[in-house]
C-alpha positions as CSV (number, residue, x, y, z in Angstrom):
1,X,118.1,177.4,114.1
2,X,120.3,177.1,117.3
3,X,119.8,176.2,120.9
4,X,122.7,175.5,123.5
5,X,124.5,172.5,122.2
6,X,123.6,172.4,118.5
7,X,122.6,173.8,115.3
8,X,120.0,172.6,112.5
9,X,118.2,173.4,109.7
10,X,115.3,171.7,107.6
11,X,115.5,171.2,104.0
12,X,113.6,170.0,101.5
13,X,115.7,166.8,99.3
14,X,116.0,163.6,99.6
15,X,118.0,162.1,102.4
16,X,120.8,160.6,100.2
17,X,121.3,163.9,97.8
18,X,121.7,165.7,101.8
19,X,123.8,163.6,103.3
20,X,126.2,164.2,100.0
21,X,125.6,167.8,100.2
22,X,127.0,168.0,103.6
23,X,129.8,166.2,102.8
24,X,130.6,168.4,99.9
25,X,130.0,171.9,102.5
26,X,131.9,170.2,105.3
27,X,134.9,169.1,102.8
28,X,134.7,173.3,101.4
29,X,135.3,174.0,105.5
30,X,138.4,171.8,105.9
31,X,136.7,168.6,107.7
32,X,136.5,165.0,106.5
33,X,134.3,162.3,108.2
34,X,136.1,159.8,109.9
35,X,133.2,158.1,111.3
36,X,130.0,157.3,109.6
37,X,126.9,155.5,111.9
38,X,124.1,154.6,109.9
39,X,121.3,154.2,112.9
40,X,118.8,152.7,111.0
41,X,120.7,150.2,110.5
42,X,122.4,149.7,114.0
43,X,119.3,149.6,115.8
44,X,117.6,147.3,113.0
45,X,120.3,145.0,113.2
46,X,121.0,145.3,117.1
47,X,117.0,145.8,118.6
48,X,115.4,144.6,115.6
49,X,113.4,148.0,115.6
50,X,112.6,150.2,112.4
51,X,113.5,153.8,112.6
52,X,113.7,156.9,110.3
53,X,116.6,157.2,108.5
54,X,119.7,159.1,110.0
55,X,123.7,158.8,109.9
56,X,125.7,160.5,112.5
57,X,129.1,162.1,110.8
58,X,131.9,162.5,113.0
59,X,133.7,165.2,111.1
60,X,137.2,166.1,111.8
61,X,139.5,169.1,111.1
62,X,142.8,168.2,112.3
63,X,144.5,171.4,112.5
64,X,141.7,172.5,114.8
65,X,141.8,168.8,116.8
66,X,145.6,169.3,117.0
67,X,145.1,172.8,118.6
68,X,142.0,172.1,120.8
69,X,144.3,169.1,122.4
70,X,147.3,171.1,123.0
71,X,144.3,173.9,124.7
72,X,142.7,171.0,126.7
73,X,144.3,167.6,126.5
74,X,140.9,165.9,127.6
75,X,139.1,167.4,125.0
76,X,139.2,164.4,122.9
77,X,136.0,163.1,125.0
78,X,134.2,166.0,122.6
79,X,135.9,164.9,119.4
80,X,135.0,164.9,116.7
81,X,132.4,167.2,115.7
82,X,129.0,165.3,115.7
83,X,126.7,165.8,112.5
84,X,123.4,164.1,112.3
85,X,121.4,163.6,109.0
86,X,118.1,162.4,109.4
87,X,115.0,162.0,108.2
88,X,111.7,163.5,109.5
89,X,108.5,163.5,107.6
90,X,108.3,165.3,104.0
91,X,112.0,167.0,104.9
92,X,115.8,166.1,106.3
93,X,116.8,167.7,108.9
94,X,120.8,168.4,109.2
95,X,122.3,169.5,113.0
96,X,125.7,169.8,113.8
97,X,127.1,170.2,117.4
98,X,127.7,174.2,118.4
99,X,131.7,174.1,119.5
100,X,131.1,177.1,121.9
101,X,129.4,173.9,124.1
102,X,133.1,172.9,124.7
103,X,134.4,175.9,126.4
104,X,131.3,175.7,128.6
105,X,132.1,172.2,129.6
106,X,135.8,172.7,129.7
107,X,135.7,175.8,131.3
108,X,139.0,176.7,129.5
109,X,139.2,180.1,128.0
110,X,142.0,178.9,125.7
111,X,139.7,176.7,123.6
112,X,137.2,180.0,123.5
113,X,138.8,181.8,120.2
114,X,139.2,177.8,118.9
115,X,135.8,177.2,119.4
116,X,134.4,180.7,117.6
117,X,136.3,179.8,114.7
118,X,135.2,176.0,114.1
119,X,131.6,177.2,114.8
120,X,132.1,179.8,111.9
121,X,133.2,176.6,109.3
122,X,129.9,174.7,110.9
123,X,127.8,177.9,110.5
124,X,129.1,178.0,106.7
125,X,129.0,174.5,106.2
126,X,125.6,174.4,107.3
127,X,124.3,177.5,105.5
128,X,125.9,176.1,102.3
129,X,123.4,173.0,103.2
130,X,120.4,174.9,103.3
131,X,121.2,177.1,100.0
């Protein structure tokens, strides 16, 4: 599934067996996390709420950050790619952000062909996911 700044799919595992298998497909594409937010745990431990699980992955290629900078030296405000695992009901649901959102902010054709390729790793990544 897809929609204007991101794409997901459902699966049926266990949160922790997920977040490991996106790791793994993201690793096969070339990205490694740099960040790792787990949410449950922030907003427990800032709000004192309880929420499903879900960890947000920054994942970074840095041959692609190295070229979208030197494209569009703000980009760094969309760095690095955002991928959320989390938990809903009987299933995890996996999204990762769709690149093509940065040529639409940035208005910069340059980052265009950049931002067909990374989508294709994400698109893999995330297929591999849902195998």
């Amino acid at each position: 599934m897809s929609d204007s700044y991101g794409m997901s799919t459902k699966v049926d595992r266990d949160f922790d067996s997920t977040v490991a298998d996106v790791k793994s497909a993201l690793a096969e594409q070339g990205f490694g996390i740099i960040t790792e937010i787990d949410m449950q745990a922030t907003l427990k431990a800032k709000l004192g709420v309880e929420t499903d699980r879900q960890v947000i992955l920054g994942a970074c290629n840095p041959g692609f950050a190295h070229r979208s900078l030197q494209a569009e030296p703000s980009i760094g405000l969309l760095l690095p790619c955002n991928v959320v695992v989390r938990s809903a009901d009987d299933a995890t649901i996996v999204e990762m952000i769709n690149p093509q959102m940065m040529v639409d902010l940035t208005g910069n054709p340059d980052v265009a062909e950049l931002a067909r390729e990374v989508s294709d790793r994400l698109s893999t990544a995330l297929a591999a996911v849902a195998d």
